[in-house]
N, C-alpha and C positions, 0 to 999 in steps of 0.2 A: 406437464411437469412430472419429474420423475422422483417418488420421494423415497427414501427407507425408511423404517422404521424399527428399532428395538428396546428390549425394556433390560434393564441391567440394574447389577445386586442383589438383594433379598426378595425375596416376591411379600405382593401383599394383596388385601382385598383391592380391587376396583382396577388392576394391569388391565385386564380384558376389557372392560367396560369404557377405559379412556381409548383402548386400541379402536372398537367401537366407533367413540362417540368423532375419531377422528378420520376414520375410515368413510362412516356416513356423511360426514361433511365436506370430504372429498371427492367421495364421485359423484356427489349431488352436486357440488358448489364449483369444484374446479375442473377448467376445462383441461379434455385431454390428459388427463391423472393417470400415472400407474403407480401401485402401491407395489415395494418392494420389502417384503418380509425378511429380517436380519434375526438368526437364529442365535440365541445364547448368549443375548446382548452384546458387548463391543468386541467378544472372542469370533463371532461370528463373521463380524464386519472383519477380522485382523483377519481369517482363514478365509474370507470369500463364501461361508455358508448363509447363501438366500437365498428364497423364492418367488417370483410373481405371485401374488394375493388378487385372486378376486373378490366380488361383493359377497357374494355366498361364505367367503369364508371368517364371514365379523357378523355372521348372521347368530343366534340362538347363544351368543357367549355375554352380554350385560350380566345376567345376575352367577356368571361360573368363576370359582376362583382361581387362583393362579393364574399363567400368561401363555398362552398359543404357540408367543413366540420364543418360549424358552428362556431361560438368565443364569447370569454367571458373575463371580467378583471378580476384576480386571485391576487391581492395585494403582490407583495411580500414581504411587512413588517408582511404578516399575515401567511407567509407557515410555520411558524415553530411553530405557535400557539397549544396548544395541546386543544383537544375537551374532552365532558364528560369521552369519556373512555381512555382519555390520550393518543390518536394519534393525530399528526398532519396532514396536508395536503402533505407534504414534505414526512413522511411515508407511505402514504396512495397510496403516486405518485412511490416510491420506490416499494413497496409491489407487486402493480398491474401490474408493471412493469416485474417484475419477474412471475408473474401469469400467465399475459399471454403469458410469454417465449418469450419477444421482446430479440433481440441482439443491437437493433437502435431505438433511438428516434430522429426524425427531427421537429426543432419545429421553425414557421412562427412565426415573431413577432418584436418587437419594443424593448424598453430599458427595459421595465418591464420584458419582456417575456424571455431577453436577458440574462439579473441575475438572474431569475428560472431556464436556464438553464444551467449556470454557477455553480450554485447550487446540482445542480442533477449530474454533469459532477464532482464535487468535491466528490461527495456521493456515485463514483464509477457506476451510469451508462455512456452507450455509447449515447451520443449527438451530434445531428449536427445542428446549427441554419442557418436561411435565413434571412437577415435581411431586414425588412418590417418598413414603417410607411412615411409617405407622409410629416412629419416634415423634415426629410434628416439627424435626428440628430446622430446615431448611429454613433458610435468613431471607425474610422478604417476603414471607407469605404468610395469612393469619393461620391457614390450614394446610394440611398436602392430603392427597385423596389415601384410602387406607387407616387412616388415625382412628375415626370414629369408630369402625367397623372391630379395630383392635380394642378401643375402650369399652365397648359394648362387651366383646370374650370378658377380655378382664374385667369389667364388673360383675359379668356372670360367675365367674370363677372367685370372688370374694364372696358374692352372695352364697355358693354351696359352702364354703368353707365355713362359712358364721354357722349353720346349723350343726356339722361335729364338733364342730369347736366347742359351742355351747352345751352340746351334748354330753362332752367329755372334760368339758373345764379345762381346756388346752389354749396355750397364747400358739396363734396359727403366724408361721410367717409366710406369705406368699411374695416370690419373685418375679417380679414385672419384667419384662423387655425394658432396655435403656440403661445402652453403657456408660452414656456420656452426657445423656438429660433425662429430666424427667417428667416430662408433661404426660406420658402415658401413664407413669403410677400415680402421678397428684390428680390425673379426673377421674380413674378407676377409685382410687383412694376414697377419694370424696365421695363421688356413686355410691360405692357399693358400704358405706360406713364404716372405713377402718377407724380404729381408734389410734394408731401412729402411723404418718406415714413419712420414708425415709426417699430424700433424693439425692441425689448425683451434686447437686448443686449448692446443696445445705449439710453439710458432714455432723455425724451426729454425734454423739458421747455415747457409748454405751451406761452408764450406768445413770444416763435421765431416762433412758427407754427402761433401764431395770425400776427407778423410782415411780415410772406412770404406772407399770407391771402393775407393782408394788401395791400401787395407791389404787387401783383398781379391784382388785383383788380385797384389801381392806374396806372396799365401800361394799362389799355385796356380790361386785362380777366377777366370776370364776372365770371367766376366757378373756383375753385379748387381742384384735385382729390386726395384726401389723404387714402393713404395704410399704415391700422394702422394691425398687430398683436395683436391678445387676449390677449398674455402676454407681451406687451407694456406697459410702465408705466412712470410715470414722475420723475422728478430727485428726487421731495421733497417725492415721494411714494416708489423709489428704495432705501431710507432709510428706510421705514417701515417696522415692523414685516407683514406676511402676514393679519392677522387678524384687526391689526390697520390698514392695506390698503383696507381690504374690508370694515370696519365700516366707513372708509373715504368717501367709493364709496357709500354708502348706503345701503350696501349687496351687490350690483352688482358684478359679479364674473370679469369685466372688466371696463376699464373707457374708452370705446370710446363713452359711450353717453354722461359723465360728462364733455368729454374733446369738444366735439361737442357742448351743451351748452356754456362751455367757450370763445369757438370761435363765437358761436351768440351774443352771451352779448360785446364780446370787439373787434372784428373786426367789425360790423355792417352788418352781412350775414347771410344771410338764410341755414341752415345746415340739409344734411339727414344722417341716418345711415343706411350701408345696411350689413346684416351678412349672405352670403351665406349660412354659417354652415355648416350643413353634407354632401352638394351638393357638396363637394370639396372631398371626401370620396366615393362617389358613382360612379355607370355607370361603361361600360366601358373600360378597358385599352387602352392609347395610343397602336401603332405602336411601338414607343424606350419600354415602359414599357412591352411589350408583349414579345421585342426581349430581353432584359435585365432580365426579367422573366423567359423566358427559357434558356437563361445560366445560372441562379444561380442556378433553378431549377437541368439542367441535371449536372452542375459542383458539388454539392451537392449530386449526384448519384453516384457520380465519386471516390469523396473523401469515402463514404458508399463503395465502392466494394475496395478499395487500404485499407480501415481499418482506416482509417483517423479520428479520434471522439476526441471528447472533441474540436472542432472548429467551426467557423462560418464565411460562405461566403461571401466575399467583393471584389468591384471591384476595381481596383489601376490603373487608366489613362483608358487603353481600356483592362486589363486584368483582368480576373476574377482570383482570388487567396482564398486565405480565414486567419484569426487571429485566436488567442487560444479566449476560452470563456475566461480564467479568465486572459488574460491583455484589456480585451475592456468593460465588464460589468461594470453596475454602475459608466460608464464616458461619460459625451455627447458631441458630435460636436459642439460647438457654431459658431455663424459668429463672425469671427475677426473683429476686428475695422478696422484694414489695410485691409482687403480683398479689394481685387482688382476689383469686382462689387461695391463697395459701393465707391471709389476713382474714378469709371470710370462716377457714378453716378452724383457723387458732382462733377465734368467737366463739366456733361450736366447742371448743376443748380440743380436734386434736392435737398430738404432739410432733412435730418435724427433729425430735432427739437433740433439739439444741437449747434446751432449758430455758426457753423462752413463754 
């Protein structure tokens, strides 16, 4: 069997480790296996950039982070574009496919990655997805490998924050990853003790986040630790078209420094902003994301030697299983309102900015 494999979109902890876990299950498990390395995820496969992979070279990479095999963002509103000589990307991914006499394509990756392959599985090749991305968003799976290893950064990155904070009697706002959910701020939140935390999925009022300020401050605590999400936004902006919510912001692709001023101007507190950024993406994997990495990893070898394609791996409570590509693409996990962190949350006091 001749398989490719690439990892495409953002990189995160545990690429290497699934690369890994599924490499070792192939030339242990499947006969006659060649592994065919696809460079810079689906851009690779469209250019024809790969190489023969032997076992040496998925040796000493479990606990390294990033991906061997390179990644790239590939638009999937853009695969079906045709170029001057009236091929697309989508053709071009078909074609090479057949060129280089793959039987498997196993492709690492997030929501985008997830409808490319959904795509290709429709277009009559054999596909297996891993699903990757340290949002947690991917529909159908309780976890994707990556997640944890990010909530660990980001709690640690609240936890330093709380000690200037305190030091300096400052309400600290740190920016999580998560444009469009928010289960990486609501478990660092919780973690690491913020006193408000804002998501994607609960749009807040500015001036109940000014009134906990407020009320905090009157009890005694000089600092407040608020865990805002990138794609956070306020009730009067979760009306917005995207464009009239960035001209609002001033261009800014986010409003935690808009909303950070707010809270200086009408609470009477000194505010900082802190944006980890891609520190939460890097280094790396946990321990759970290493062991979690090589189950999907070799469960994904597994489904490849039984004949199993056109699905993608997900874990259900403590069991690895796997979905079809095409009932989970192009749907994403949100945090429910009822989830049952953000009820356990609002017990202990904190605030989700919606005056509840």
């Amino acid at each position: 069997m001749k398989i490719g494999i690439l990892t495409s979109g953002g990189d995160c902890p545990g690429l290497n480790a699934v690369i890994r876990g599924f490499a070792k299950y192939a030339f242990n498990q499947i006969k006659d296996v060649e592994l065919i390395g696809i460079s810079d995820g689906y851009l690779g496969l469209i250019t024809k950039d790969v190489k023969k992979m032997q076992p040496s070279d998925f040796s000493g990479i479990l606990n390294v982070g990033g991906t061997i095999l390179g990644t790239s963002r590939q638009p999937f509103s853009k695969m079906t574009d045709e170029d001057r000589n009236g091929q697309s990307k989508l053709d071009l991914m078909k074609k090479n496919y057949k060129a280089l006499g793959l039987d498997l394509l196993v492709t690492l990756g997030g929501a985008g990655t997830h409808k490319t392959a959904a795509l290709l599985s429709y277009e009559g090749l054999n596909v297996i997805g891993i699903p990757k991305t340290i949002d947690n968003d991917i529909f159908g799976t309780d976890v994707t490998f990556g997640f944890h290893t990010a909530v660990d950064i980001a709690t640690e990155c609240i936890d330093r924050i709380h000690t200037t904070a305190a030091s300096h009697g400052r309400t600290m706002l740190i920016e999580l990853m998560g444009n469009k959910v928010g289960w990486l701020t609501l478990y660092a939140g919780i973690a690491g003790g913020a006193d408000i935390i804002l998501l994607p999925e609960i749009p807040y009022d500015p001036d109940t986040v000014v009134k906990m300020v407020k009320r905090r401050y009157e009890s005694g605590k000089d600092f407040t630790i608020i865990a805002i999400a990138e794609g956070a936004m306020s009730i009067a902006e979760s009306k917005m078209k995207k464009s009239e919510r960035l001209a609002s912001r001033g261009g800014r692709a986010t409003g935690t420094e808009g909303l950070a001023r707010y809270i200086e101007e009408n609470a009477g507190v000194e505010t900082r902003v802190v944006v980890p950024g891609h520190l939460q993406r890097g280094g790396s994997p946990s321990p759970y994301d290493r062991l979690l990495s090589t189950e999907m990893g070799s469960f994904a070898g597994h489904l490849a030697n039984d004949g199993v394609f056109g699905v993608t791996v997900a874990m259900h409570g403590s069991q690895v299983t796997y979905n079809a590509l095409a009932d989970i693409a192009g749907k994403m996990k949100f945090v429910p309102k009822d989830d049952q962190r953000i009820a356990v949350a609002r017990t202990i006091g904190i605030s989700f900015g919606d005056d509840r």
